[in-house]
Residue frames as a rotation matrix with the C-alpha (Angstrom) as fourth column:
UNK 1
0.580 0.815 0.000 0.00
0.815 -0.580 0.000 0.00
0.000 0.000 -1.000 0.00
UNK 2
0.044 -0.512 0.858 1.29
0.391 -0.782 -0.486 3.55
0.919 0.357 0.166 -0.89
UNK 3
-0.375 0.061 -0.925 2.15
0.892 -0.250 -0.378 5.77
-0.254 -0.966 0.039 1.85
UNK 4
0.343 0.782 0.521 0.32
0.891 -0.446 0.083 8.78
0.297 0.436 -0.850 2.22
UNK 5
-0.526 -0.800 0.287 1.76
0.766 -0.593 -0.247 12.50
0.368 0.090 0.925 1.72
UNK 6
0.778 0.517 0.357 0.63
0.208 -0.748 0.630 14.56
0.593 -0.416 -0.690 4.59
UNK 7
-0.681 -0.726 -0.090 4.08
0.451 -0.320 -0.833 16.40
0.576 -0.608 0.546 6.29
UNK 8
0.543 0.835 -0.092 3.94
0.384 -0.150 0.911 17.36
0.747 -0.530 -0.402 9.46
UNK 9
0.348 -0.772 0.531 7.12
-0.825 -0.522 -0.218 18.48
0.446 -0.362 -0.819 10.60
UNK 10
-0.354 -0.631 -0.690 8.69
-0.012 0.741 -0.671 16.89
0.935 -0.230 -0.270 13.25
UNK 11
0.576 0.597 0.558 6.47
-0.722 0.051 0.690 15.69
0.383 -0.801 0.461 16.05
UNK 12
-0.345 -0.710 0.614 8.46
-0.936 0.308 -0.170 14.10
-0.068 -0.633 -0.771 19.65
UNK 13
0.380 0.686 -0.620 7.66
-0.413 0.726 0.550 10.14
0.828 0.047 0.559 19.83
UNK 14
0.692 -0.346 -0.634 10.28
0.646 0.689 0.330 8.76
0.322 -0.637 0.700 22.48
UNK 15
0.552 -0.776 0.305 13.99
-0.787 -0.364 0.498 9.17
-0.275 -0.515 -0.812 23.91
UNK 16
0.059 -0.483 -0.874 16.79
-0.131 0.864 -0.486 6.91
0.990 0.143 -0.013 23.20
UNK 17
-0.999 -0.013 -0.035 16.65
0.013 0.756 -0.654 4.11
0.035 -0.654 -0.756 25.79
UNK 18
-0.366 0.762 -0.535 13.38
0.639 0.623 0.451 4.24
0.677 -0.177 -0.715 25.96
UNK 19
-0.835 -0.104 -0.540 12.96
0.502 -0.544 -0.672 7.06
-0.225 -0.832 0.506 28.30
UNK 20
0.129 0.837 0.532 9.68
0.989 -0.070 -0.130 8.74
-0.072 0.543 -0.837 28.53
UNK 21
-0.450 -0.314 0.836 8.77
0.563 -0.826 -0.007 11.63
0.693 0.468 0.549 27.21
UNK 22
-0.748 -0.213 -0.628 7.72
0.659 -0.344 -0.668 14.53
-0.074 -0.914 0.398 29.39
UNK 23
0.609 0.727 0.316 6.31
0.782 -0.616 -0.090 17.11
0.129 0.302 -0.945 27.26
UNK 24
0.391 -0.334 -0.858 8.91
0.443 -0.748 0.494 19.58
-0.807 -0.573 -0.144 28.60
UNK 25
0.312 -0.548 0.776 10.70
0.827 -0.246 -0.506 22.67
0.468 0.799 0.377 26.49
UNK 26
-0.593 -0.388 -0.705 12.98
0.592 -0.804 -0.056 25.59
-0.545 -0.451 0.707 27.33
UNK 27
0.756 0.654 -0.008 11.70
0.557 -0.649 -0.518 29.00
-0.344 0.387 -0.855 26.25
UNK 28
-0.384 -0.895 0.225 13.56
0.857 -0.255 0.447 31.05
-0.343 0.365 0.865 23.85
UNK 29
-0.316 0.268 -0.910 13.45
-0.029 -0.962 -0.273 34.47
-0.948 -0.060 0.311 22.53
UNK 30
0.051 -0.004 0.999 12.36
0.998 -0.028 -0.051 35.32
0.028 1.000 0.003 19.22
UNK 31
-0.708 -0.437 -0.556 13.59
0.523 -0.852 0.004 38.85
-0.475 -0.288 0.831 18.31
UNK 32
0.223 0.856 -0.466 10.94
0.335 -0.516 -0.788 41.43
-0.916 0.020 -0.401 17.59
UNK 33
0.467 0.208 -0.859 10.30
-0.710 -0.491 -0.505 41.93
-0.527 0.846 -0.082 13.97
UNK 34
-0.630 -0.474 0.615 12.32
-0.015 0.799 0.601 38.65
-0.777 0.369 -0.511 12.96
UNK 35
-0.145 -0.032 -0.989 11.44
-0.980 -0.132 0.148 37.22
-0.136 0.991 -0.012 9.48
UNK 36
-0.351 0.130 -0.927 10.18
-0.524 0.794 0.309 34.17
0.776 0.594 -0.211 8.41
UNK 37
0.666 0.657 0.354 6.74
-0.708 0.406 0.578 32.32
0.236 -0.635 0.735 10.26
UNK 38
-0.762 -0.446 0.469 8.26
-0.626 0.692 -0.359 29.77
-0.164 -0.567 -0.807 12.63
UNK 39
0.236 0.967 -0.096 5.54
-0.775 0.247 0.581 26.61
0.586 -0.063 0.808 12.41
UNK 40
0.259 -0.097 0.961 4.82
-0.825 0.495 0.273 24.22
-0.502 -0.863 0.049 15.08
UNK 41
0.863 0.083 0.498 6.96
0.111 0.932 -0.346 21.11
-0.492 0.354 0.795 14.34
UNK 42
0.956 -0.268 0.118 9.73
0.009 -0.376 -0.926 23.11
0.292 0.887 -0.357 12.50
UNK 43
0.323 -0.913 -0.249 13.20
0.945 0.298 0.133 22.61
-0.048 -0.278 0.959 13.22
UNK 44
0.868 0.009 0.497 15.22
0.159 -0.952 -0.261 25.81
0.471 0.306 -0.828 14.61
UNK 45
-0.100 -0.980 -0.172 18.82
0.868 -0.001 -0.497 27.22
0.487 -0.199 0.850 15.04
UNK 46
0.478 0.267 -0.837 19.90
0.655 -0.743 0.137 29.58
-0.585 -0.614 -0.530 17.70
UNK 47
0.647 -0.415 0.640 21.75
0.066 -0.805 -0.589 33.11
0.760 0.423 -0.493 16.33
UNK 48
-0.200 -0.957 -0.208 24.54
0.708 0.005 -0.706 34.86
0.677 -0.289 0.677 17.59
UNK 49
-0.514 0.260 0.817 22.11
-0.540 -0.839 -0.072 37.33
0.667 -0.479 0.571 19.18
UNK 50
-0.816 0.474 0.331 20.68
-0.360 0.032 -0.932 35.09
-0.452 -0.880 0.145 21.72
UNK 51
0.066 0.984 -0.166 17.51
-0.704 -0.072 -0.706 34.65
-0.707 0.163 0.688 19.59
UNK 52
-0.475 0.134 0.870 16.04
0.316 0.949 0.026 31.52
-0.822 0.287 -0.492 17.65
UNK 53
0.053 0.679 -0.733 14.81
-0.928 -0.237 -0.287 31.30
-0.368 0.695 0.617 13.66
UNK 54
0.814 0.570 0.114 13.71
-0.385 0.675 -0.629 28.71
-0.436 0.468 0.769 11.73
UNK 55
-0.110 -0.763 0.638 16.37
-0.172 0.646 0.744 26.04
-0.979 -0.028 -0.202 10.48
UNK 56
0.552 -0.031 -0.833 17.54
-0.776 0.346 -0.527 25.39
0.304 0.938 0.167 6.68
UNK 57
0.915 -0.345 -0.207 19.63
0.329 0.938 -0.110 22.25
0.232 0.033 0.972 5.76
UNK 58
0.161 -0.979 -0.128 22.97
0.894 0.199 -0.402 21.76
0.418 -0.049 0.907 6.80
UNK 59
0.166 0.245 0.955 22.40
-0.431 -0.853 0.294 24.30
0.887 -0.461 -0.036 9.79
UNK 60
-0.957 -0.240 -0.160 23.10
0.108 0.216 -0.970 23.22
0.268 -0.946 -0.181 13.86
UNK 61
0.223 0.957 0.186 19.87
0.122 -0.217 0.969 22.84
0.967 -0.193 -0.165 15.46
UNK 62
-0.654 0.033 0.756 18.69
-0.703 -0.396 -0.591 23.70
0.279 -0.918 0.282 18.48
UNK 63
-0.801 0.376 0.466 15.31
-0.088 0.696 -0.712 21.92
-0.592 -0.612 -0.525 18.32
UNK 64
-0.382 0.827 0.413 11.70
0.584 -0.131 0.801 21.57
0.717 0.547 -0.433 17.28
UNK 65
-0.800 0.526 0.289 9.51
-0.588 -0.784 -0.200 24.88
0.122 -0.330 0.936 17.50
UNK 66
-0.371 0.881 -0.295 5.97
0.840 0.453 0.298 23.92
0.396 -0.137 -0.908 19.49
UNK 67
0.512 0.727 0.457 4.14
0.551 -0.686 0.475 27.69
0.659 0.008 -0.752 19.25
UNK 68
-0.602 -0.627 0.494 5.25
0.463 -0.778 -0.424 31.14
0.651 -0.026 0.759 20.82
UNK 69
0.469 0.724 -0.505 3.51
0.848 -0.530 0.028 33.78
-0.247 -0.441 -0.863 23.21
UNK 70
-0.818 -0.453 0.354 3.84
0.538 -0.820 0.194 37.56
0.203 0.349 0.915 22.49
UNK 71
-0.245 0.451 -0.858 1.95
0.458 -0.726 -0.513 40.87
-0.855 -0.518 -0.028 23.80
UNK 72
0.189 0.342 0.920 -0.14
0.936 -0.346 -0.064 42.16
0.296 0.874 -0.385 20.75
UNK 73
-0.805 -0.593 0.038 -0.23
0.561 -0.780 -0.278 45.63
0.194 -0.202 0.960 20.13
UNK 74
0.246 0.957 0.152 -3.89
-0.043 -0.146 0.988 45.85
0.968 -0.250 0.005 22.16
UNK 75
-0.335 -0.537 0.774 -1.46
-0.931 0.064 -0.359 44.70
0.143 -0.841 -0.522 25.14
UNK 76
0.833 0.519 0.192 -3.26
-0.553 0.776 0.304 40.96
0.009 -0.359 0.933 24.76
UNK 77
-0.232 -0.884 0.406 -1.20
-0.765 0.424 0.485 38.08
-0.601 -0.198 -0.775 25.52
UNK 78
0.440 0.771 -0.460 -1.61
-0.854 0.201 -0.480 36.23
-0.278 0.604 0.747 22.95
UNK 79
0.005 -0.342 0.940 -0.68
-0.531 0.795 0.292 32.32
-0.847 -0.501 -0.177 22.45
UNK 80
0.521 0.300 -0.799 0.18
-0.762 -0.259 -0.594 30.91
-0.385 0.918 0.094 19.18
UNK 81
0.735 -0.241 0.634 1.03
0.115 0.966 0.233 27.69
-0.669 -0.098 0.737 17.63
UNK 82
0.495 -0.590 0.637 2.97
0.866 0.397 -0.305 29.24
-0.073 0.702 0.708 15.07
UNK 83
-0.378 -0.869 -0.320 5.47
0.736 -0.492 0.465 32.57
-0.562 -0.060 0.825 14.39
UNK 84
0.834 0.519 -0.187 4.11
0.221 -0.625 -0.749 35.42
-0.505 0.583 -0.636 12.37
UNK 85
-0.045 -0.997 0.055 6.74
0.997 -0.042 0.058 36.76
-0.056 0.057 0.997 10.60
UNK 86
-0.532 -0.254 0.808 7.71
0.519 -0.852 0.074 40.07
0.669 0.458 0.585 11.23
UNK 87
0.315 0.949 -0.017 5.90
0.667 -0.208 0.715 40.19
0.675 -0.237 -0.699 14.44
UNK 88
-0.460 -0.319 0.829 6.63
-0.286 -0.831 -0.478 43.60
0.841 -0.457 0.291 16.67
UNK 89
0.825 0.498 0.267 6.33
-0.177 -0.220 0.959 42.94
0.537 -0.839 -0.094 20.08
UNK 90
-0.133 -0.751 0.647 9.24
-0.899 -0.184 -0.398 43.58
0.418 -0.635 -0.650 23.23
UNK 91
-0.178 -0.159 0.971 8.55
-0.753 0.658 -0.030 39.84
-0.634 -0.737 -0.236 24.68
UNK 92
0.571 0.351 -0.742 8.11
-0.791 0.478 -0.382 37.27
0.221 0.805 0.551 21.91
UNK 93
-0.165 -0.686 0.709 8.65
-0.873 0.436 0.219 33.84
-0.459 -0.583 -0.671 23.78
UNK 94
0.120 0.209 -0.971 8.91
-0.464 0.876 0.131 30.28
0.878 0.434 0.202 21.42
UNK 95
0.390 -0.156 0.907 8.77
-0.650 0.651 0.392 26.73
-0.652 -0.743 0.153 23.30
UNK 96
0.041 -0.759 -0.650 11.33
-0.877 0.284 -0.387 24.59
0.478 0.586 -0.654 21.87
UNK 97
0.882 -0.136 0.451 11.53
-0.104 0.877 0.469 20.74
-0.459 -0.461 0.759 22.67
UNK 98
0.311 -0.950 -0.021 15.87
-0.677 -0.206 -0.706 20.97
0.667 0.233 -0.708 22.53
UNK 99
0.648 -0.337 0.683 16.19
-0.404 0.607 0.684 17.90
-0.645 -0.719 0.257 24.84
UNK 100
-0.567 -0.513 -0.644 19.62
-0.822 0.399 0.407 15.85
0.048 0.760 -0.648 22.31
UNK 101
-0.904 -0.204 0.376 17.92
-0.267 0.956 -0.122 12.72
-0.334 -0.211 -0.919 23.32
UNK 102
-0.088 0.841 0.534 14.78
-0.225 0.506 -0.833 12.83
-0.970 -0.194 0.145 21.76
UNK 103
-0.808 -0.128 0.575 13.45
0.434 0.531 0.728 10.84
-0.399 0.838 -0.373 19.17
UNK 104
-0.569 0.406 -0.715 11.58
-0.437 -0.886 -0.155 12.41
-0.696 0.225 0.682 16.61
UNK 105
-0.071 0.337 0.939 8.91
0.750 0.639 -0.173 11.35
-0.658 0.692 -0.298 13.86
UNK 106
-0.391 -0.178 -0.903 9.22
-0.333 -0.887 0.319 12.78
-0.858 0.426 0.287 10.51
UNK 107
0.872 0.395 0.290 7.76
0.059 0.503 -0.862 11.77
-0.486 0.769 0.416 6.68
UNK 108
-0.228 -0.943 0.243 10.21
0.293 0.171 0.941 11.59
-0.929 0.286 0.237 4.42
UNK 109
0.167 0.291 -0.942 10.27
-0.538 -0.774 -0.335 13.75
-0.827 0.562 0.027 1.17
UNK 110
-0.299 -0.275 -0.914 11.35
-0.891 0.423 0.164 10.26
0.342 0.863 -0.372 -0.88
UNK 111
0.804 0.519 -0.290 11.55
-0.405 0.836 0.371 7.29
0.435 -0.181 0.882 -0.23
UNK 112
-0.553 -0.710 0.435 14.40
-0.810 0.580 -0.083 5.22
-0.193 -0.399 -0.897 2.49
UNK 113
0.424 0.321 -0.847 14.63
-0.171 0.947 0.273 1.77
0.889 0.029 0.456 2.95
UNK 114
0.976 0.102 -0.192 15.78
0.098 0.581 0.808 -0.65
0.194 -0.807 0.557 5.89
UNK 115
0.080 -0.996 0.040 19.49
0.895 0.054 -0.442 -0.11
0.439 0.071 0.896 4.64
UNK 116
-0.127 -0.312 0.942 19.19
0.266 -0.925 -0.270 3.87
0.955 0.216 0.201 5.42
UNK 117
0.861 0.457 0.221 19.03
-0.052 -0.352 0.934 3.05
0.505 -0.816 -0.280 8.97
UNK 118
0.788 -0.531 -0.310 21.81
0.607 0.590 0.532 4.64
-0.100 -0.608 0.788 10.64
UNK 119
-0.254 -0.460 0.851 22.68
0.845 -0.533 -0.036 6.56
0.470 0.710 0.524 7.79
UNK 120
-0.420 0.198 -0.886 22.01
0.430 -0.816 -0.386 10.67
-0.800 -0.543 0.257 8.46
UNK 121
-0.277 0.054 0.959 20.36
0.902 -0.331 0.279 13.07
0.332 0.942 0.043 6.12
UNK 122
-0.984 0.012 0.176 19.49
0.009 -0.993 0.116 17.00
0.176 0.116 0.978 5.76
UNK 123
-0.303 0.797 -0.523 16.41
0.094 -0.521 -0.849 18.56
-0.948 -0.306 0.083 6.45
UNK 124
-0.859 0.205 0.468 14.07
0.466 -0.063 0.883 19.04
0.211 0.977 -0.042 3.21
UNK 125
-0.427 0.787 -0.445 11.56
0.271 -0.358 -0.893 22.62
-0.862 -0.503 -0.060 4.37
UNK 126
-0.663 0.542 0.515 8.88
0.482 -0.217 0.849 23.25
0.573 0.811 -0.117 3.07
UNK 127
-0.851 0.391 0.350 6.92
-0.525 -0.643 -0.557 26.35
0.007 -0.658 0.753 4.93
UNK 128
-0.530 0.809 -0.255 3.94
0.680 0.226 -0.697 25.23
-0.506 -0.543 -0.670 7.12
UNK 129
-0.207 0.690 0.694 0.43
0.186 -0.669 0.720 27.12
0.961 0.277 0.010 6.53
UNK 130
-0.884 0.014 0.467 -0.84
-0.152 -0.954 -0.260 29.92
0.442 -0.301 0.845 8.35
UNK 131
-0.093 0.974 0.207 -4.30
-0.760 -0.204 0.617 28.56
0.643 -0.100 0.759 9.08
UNK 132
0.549 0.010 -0.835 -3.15
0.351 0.905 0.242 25.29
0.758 -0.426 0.494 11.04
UNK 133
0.772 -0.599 0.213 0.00
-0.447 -0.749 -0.489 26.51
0.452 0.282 -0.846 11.90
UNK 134
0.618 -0.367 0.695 1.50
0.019 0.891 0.453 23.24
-0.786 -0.267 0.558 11.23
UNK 135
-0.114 -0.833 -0.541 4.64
-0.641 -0.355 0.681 22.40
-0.759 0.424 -0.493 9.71
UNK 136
0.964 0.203 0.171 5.42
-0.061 0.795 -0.603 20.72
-0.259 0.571 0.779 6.47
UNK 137
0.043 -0.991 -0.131 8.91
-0.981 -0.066 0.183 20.02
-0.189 0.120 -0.974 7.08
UNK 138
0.891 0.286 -0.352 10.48
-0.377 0.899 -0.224 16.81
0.252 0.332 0.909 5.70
UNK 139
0.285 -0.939 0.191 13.47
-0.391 0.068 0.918 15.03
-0.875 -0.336 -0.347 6.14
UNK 140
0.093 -0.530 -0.843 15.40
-0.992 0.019 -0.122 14.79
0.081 0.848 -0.524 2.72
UNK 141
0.884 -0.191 0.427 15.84
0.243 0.967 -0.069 10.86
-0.400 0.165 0.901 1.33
UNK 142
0.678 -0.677 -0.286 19.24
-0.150 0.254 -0.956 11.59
0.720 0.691 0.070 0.36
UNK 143
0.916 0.119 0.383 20.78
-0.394 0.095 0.914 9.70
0.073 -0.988 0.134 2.90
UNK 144
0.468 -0.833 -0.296 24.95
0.114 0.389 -0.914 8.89
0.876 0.394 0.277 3.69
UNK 145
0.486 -0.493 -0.722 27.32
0.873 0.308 0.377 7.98
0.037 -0.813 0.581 6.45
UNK 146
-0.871 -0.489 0.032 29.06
0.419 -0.777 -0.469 11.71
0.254 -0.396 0.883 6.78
UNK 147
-0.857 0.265 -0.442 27.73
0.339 -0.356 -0.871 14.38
-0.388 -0.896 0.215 8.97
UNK 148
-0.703 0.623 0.344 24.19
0.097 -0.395 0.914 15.56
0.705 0.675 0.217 8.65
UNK 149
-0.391 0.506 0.769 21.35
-0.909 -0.345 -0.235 17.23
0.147 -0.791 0.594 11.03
UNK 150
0.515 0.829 0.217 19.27
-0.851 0.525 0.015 14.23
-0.101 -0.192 0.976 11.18
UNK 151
-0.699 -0.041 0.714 20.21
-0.387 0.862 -0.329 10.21
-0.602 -0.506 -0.618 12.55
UNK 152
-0.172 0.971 -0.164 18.15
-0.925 -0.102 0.366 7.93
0.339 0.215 0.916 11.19
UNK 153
-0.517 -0.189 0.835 16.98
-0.786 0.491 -0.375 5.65
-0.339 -0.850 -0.403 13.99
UNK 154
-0.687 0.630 0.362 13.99
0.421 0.751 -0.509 3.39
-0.592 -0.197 -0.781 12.56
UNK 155
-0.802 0.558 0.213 10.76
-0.074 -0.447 0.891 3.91
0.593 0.699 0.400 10.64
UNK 156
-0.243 0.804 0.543 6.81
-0.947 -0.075 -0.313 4.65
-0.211 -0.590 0.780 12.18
UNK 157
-0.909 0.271 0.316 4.35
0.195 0.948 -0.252 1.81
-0.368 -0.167 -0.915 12.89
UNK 158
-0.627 0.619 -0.473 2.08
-0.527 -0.784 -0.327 3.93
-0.573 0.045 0.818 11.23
UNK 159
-0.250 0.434 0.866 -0.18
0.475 0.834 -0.281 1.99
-0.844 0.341 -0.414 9.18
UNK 160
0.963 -0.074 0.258 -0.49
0.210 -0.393 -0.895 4.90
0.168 0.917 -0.363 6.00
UNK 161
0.743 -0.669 0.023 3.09
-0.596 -0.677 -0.432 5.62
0.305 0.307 -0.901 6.46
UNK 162
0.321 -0.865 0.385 5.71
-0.785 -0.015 0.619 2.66
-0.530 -0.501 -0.684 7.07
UNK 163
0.944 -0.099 0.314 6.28
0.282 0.737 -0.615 1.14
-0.171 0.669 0.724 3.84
UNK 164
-0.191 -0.980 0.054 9.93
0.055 0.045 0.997 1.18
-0.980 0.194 0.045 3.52
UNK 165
-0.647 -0.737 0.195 10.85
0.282 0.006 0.959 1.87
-0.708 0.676 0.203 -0.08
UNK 166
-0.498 0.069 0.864 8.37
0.853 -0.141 0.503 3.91
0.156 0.988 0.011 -0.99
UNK 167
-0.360 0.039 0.932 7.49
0.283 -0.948 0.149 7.73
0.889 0.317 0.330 -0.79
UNK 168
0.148 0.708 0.690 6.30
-0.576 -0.506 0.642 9.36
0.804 -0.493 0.334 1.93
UNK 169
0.302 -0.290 -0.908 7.74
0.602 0.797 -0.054 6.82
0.739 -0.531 0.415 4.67
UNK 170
0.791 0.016 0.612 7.29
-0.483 -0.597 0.640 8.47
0.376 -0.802 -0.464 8.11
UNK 171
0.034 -0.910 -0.413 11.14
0.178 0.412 -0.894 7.82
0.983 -0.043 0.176 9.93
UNK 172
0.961 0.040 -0.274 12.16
0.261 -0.461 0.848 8.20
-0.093 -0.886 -0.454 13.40
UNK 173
0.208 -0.910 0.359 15.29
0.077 -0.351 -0.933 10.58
0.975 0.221 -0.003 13.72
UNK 174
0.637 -0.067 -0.768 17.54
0.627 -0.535 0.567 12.34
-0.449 -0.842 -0.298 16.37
UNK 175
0.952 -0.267 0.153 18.75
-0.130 -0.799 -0.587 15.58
0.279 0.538 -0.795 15.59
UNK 176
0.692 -0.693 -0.200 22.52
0.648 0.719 -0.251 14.39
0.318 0.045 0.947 14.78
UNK 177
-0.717 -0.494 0.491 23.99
0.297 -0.854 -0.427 18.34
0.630 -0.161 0.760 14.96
UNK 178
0.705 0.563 -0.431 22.13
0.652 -0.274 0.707 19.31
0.279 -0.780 -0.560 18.12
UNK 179
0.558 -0.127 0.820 23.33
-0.142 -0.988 -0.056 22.26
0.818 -0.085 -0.569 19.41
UNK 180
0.553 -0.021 0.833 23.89
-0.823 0.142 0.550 21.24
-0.130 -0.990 0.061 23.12
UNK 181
0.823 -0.326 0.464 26.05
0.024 0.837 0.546 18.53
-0.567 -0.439 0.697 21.68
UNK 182
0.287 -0.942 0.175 28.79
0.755 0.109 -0.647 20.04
0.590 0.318 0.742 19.92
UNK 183
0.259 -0.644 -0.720 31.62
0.966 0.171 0.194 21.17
-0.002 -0.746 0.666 21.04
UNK 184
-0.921 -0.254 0.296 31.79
0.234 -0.967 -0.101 25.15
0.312 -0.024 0.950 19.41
UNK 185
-0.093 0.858 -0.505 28.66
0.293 -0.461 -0.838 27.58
-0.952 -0.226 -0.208 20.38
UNK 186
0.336 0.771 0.541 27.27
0.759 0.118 -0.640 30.10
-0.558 0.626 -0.545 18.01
């Protein structure tokens, strides 16, 4: 049976060993007026200023974005699953699940097989939508034994999505360049 092409970023499933999950994330900044919507699920890198945007390939991560608060300009606090871009406001806090040890589920923008566990590959974004503000990141099928953001640990039990070798095959990763686990900063 085909698998079925609905990205979704990168949603938490586990921990290596087996450890549960918690639900926890740190809060980061997002600087006022930043660029480019953050969506829940999206992979993000910190800056040299202290402040978090959205991740491209072959970038350090920090983590996966899971929705922001920020003080409209009405003074509401206002709670949001995704970034605006370009939003103006003096407190603009993301939640970030940035734990190195979790495991992650992702579709896959091709197709892996059983061999491509182990292997690493690159992020493959595609911006999220504005009305969910869910992601449609992917994780690239071009997949090889040098360095790359993404591990690949295993594939979902999903029933539409864990045919091996063909399209759309939902993977479990860990984020291989994790901030918090190399050795320079930013």
């Amino acid at each position: 049976m085909a698998n079925k092409d609905a990205p979704f970023g990168f949603r938490a499933v586990g921990k290596l060993g087996g450890a549960a999950l918690n639900g926890g994330n740190t809060e980061y900044e997002i600087a006022s007026g930043a660029t480019g919507n953050i969506f829940s699920g999206d992979p993000v890198k910190m800056l040299n200023t202290g402040t978090i945007l959205v991740a491209g390939a072959a970038t350090t991560l920090l983590g996966i974005f899971r929705g922001c608060k920020f003080t409209n300009s009405s003074g509401e606090v206002v709670f949001s699953s995704f970034y605006p871009t370009a939003t103006v406001s003096s407190d603009i806090v993301a939640f970030v699940e940035d734990d190195p040890d979790t495991l992650f589920e992702v579709q896959c923008a091709g197709s892996l097989a059983q061999t491509d566990v182990g292997l690493n590959a690159e992020l493959s974004y595609t911006a999220g939508s504005t009305k969910t503000g869910m992601s449609a990141a992917e994780l690239s099928a071009t997949t090889a034994a040098t360095t790359a953001q993404f591990r690949i640990v295993g594939f979902s039990t999903d029933p539409s999505n864990s045919t091996t070798g063909s399209a759309n095959v939902n993977a479990i990763v860990y984020i291989n360049e994790h901030l918090y686990t190399q050795a320079t900063g930013v």
